[in-house]
VOROKE-811983 format. One record per atom (N, C-alpha, C): residue in one letter; z, x, y. Coordinates in steps of 0.05 Angstrom, whole numbers, plus 5000, padded with zeros to 4 digits. Atoms other than C-alpha are relative to their C-alpha. Layout:
BEGIN
aZXY ...
//
This chain:
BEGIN
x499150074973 x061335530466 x502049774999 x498550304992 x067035060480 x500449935029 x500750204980 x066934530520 x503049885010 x498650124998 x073334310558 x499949815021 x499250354984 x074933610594 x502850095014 x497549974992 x079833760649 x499849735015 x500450294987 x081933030668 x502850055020 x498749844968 x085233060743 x499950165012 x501549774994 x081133500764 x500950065033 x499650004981 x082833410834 x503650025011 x497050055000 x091233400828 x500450284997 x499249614992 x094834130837 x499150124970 x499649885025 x094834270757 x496650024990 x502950045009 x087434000743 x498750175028 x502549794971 x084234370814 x500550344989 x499549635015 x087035120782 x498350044976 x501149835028 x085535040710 x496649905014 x503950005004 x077034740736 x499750335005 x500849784985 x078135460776 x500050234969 x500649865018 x080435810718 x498250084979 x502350005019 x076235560661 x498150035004 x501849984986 x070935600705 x499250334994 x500349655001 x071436370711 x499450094967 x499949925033 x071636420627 x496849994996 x503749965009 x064436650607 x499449864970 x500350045023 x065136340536 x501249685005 x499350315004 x067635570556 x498049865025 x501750214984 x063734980591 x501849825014 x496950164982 x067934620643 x498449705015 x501150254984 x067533880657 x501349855018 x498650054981 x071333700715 x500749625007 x500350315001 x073532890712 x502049925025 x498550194982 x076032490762 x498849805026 x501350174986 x075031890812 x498450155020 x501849884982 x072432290867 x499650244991 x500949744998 x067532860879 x501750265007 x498449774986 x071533550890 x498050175003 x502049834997 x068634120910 x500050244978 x499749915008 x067234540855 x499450234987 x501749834991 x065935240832 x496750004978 x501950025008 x059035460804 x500349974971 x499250045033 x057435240734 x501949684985 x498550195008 x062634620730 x498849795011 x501150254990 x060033910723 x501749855007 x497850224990 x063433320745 x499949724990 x500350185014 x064232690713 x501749795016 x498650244981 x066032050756 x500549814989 x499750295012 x070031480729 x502850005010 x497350055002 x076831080737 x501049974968 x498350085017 x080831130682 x501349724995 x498950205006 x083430540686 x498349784991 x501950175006 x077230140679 x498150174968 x500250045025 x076330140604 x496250074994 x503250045001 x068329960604 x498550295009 x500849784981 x066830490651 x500050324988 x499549715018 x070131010613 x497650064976 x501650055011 x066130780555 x496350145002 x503049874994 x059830910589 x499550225009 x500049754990 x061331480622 x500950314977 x500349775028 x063131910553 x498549924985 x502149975025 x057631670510 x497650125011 x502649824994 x052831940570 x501150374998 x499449614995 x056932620574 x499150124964 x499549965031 x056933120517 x502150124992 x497050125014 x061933160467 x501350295005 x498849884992 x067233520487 x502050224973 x498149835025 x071834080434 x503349985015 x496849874992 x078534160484 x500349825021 x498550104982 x081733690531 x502750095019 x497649964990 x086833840584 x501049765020 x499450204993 x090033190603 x502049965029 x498349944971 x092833290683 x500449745014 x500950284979 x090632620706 x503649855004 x497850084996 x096432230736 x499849725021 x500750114985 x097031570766 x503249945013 x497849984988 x103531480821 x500449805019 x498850104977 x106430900859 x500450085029 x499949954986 x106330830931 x503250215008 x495249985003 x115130930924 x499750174975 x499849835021 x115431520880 x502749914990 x497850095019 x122431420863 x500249724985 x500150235009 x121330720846 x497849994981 x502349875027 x114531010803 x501250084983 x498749845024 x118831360758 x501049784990 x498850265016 x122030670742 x498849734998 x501650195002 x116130230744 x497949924966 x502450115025 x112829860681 x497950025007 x502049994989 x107229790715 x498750324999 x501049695001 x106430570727 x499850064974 x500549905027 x107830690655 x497749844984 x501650125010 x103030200632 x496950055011 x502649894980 x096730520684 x499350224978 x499849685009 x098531190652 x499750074976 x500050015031 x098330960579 x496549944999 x502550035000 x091330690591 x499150165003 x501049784980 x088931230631 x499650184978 x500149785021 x090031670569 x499049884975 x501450125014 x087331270519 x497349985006 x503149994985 x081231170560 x498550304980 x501249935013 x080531820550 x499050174973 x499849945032 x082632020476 x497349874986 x502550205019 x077931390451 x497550165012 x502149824978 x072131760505 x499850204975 x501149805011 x072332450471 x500449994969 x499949935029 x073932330402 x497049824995 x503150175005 x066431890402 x497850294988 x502349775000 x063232520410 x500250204969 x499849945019 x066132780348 x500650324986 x499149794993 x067833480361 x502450145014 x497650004976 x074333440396 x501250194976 x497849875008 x079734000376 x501550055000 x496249944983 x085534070422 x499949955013 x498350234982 x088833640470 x502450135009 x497949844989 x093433940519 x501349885016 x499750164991 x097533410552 x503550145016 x499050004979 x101633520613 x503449815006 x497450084988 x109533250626 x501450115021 x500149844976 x114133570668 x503149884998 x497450025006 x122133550685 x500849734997 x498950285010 x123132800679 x500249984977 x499049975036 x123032880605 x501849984999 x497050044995 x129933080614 x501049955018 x498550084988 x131932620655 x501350085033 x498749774971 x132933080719 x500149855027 x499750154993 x129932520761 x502149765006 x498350064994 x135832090747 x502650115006 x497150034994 x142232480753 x499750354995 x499649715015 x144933230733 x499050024960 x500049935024 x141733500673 x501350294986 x498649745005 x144934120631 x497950205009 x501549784986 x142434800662 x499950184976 x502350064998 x137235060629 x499749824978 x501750195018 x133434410598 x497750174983 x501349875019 x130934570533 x498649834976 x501950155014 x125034360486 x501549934975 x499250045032 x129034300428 x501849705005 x498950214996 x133533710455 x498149814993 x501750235000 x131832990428 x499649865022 x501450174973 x128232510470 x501449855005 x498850164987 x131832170519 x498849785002 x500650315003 x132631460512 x498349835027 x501350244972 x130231300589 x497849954997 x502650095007 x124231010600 x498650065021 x501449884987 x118231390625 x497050054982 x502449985009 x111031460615 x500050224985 x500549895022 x111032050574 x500549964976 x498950075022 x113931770514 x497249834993 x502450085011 x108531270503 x497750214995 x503149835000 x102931800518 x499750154980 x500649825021 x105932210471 x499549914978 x500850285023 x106331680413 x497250004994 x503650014999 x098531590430 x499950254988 x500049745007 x098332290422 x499550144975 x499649905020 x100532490369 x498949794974 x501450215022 x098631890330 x496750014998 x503349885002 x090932010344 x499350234992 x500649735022 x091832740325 x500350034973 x499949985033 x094132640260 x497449814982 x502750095013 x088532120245 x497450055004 x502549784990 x083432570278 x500250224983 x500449665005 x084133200254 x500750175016 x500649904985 x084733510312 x503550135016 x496749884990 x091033990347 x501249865024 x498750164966 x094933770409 x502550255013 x498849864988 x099834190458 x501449835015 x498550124978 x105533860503 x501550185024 x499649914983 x106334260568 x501649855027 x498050134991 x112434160611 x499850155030 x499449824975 x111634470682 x502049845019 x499050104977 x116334400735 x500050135023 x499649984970 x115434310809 x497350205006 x503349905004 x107834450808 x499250235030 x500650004973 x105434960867 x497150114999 x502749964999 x098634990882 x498449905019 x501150024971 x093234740926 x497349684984 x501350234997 x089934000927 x501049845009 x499150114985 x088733490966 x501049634996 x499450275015 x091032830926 x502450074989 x497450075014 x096932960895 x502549915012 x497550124983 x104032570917 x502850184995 x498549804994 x107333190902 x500450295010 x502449794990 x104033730938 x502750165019 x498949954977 x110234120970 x500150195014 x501049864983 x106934690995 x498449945015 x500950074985 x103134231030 x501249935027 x497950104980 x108933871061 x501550225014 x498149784990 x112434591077 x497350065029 x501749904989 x105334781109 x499949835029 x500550074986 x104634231152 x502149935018 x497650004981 x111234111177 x500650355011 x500349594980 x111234961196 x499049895022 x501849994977 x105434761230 x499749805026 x499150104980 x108034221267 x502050125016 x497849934978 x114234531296 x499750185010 x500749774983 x110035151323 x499349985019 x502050094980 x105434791356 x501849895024 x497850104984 x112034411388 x501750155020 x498749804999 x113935051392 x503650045003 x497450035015 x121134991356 x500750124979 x500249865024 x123435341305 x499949964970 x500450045029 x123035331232 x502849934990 x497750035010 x129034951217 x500149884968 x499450145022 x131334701144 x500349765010 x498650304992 x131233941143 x501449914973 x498750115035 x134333841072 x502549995004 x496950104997 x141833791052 x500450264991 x498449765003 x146034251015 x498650224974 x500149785008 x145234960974 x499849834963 x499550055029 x143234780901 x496850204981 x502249845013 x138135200848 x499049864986 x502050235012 x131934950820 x497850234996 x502449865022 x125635250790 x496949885015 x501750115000 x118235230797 x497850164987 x502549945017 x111435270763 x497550055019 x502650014983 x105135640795 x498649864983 x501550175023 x099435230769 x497150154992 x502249855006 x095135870758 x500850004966 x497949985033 x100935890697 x499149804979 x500650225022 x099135210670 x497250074994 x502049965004 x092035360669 x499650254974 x499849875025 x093635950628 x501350044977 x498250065025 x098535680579 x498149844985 x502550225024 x092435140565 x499250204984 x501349945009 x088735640548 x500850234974 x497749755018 x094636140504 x499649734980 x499450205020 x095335370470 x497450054980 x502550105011 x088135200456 x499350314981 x501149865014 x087435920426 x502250124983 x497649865026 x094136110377 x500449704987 x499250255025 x094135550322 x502550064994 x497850055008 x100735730308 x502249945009 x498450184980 x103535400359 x499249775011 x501250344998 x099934760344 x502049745007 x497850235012 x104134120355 x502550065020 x497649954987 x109134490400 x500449915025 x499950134970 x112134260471 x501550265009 x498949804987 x113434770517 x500750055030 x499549944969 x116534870587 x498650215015 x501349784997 x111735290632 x501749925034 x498249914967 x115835620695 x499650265006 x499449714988 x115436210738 x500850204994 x497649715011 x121636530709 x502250105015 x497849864990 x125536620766 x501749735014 x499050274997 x129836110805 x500349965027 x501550034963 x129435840877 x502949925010 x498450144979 x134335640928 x498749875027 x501650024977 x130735350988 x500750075026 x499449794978 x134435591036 x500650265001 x499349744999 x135236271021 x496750074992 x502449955006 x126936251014 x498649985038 x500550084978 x127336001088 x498350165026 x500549814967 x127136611135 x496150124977 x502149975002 x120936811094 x497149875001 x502750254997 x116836171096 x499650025032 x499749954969 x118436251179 x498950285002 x501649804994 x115437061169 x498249915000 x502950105010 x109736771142 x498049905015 x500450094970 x108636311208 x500750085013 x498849854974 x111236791250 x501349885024 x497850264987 x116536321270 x502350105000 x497849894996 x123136501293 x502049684970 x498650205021 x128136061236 x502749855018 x497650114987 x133035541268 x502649944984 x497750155028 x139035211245 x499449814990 x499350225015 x139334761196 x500349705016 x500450244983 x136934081225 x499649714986 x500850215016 x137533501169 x498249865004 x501950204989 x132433021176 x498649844977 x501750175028 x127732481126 x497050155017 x503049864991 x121132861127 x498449694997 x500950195010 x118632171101 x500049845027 x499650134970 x120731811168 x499150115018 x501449874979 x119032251215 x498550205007 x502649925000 x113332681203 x497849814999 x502650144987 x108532091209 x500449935011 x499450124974 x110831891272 x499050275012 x501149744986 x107832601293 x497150054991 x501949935015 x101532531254 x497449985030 x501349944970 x098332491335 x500250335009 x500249734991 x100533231347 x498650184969 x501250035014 x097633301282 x496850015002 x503249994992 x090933201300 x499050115021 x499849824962 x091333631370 x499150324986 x501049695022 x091634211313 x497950024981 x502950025012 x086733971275 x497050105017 x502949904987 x082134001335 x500150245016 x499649824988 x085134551363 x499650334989 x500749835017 x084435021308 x497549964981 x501950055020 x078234751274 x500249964970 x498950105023 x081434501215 x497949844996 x502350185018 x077533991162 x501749765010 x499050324994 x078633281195 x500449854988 x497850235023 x084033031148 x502649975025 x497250194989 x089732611172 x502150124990 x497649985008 x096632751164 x501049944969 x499250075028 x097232291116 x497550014971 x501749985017 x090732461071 x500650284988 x498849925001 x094333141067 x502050024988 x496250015013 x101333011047 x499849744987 x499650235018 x101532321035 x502549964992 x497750005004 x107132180989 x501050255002 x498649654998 x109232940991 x501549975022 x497049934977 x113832811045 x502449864986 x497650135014 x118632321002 x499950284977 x499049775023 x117032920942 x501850235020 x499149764977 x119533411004 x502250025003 x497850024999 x125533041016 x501849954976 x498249985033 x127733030942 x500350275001 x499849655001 x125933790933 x502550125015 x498349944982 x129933930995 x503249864998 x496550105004 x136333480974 x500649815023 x499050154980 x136733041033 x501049814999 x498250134995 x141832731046 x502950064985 x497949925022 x145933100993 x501950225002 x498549775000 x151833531001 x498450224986 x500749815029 x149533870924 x498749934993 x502350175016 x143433630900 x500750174967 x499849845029 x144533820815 x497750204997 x501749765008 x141634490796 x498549864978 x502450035021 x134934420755 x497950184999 x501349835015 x132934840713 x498749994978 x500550015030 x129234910653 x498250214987 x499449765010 x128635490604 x496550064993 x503949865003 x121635900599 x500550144965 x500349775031 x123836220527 x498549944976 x501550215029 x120835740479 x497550195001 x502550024989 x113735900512 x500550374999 x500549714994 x115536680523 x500650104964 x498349895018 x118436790449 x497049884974 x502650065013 x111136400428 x498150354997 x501849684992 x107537120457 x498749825035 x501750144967 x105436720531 x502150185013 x498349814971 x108137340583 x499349905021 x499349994973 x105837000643 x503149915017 x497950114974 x110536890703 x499050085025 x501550024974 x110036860776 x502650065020 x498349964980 x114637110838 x500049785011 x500950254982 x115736390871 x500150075030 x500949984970 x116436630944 x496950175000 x503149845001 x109637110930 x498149634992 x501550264999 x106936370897 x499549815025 x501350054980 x108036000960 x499250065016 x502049824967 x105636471011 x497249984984 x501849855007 x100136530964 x498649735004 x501250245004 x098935780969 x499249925025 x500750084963 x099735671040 x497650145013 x501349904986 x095136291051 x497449804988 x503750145005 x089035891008 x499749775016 x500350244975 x091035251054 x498650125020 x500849954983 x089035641103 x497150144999 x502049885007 x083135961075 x498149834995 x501750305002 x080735231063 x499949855020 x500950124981 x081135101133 x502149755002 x498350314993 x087234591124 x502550035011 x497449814987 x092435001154 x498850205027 x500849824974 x092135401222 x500950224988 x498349605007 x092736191210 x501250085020 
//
């Protein structure tokens, strides 16, 4: 039987794979993170901060020892864009993962480590990167928490014994309620504000540019393509959809979906002024019997990730892409239709009672 440690259990990437691994009749699923989630039958839960060192400590010498890690956990500045360029963040995030490398290698059974990046690798966050970003490029000199993590990384696997995997998704879509990049949350709830207003489904972003995204049923099952072909030990791989997005030409169908007529094009900072509405916000909550979350317990930062996604304020936001072949040319065939992914995401919002149908 193996035993895997999915740490961020509660963030879009860690809430899929507890679901997936969960479902596997031959693995043991230990679900980690500060709060309780709700989870399915069979998966335990393991409560600690990462960041507190001691705690960690005690909390893996009572668990048992784990064979497979999938490392999701993430910690994010109030100011996302100013997180991507904080010491401070990179220095949370370095602990955080250490915590819990030193944690499962105690137990003495550890095997594979599957650790989580994503398009800031290359740089995409600061400026235009070349179309499609590719694993084989050296590491960019900027400075970002993955670089240390991986260092750790890789430096504990070689004096362990033990394999490792570097998985690159971009533009995660899925369904939880903590993450600061959640933007089928932010699409969901801004729908669901301008219905109720009854207005139409306008675009608030800027201009026409192509970009990419990752279901996070995908990452769940690239862990598990990793953790089981050794011969693709050691490797880093981009996990994506496959196909390529425009957001406004995805528009009139996110508006079928809410059976919303589509307006024009209405710029706006979702960040500014969606919580200044987080009062009609709660009219739907009680009006549809929704789970009595806030606006902002919901989205949260996902409205600043909303208005990046969306380009605002930008004539051309730079195309970002990055190439699925590495990972398809391993033997991993998944992919995902991204307009079928977010209808498919919005419909479980709604099936969890956090979205009006």
């Amino acid at each position: 039987m193996k035993r895997i440690l999915i740490a961020g259990a509660t963030g879009l990437a860690g809430a899929q794979a507890v679901r997936h691994f969960g479902a596997l009749p031959d693995w043991n699923v230990t679900a980690l993170s500060r709060r309780s989630p709700e989870l399915p039958e069979g998966v335990t839960h393991l409560s600690v901060d990462l960041t507190d060192s001691a705690a960690c400590g005690a909390a893996f010498a009572a668990a048992e020892p784990f064979t497979h890690v999938l490392y999701a956990a993430l910690y994010e500045e109030q100011d996302l864009q100013q997180s991507w360029r904080s010491h401070d963040q990179q220095n949370v995030n370095f602990v955080m993962l250490r915590s819990v490398l030193e944690g499962v290698e105690r137990g003495g059974r550890l095997e594979h480590v599957t650790l989580l990046q994503g398009g800031k690798a290359y740089g995409s966050h600061l400026g235009r990167v070349p179309v499609p970003a590719k694993e084989r490029w050296p590491r960019m000199a900027h400075e970002i928490f993955y670089w240390p993590q991986e260092d750790l990384l890789r430096e504990r696997a070689a004096a362990g014994g033990w394999s490792f995997n570097i998985l690159r998704p971009q533009m995660i879509l899925g369904h939880a309620l903590t993450s600061p990049m959640n933007i089928v949350a932010a699409i969901g709830v801004y729908a669901s504000v301008l219905r109720e207003a009854g207005d139409p489904l306008s675009f608030p972003g800027g201009g026409i540019y192509v970009t990419a995204c990752c279901d996070s049923r995908l990452i769940a099952q690239a862990t598990e393509f990793c953790a089981a072909t050794p011969a693709v030990t050691g490797e880093t791989f981009n996990v994506v959809n496959g196909d390529a997005v425009v957001w406004q030409d995805m528009w009139a169908a996110i508006a079928a979906f809410f059976n919303m007529p589509m307006g024009e094009p209405k710029p706006v900072c979702l960040a500014e002024i969606m919580p200044a509405r987080a009062n009609l916000w709660g009219r739907i909550v009680a009006k549809h019997g929704l789970q009595p979350l806030t606006m902002d317990q919901l989205v949260g930062a996902s409205w600043q990730f909303a208005d990046l996604t969306f380009g605002h304020g930008k004539a051309r936001a730079p195309d970002r892409l990055m190439s699925p072949i590495k990972l398809r040319k391993a033997g991993f065939s998944g992919c995902e239709d991204t307009e079928d992914a977010v209808k498919y995401w919005l419909r479980e919002m709604q099936k969890a009672r956090l979205l009006p149908f």
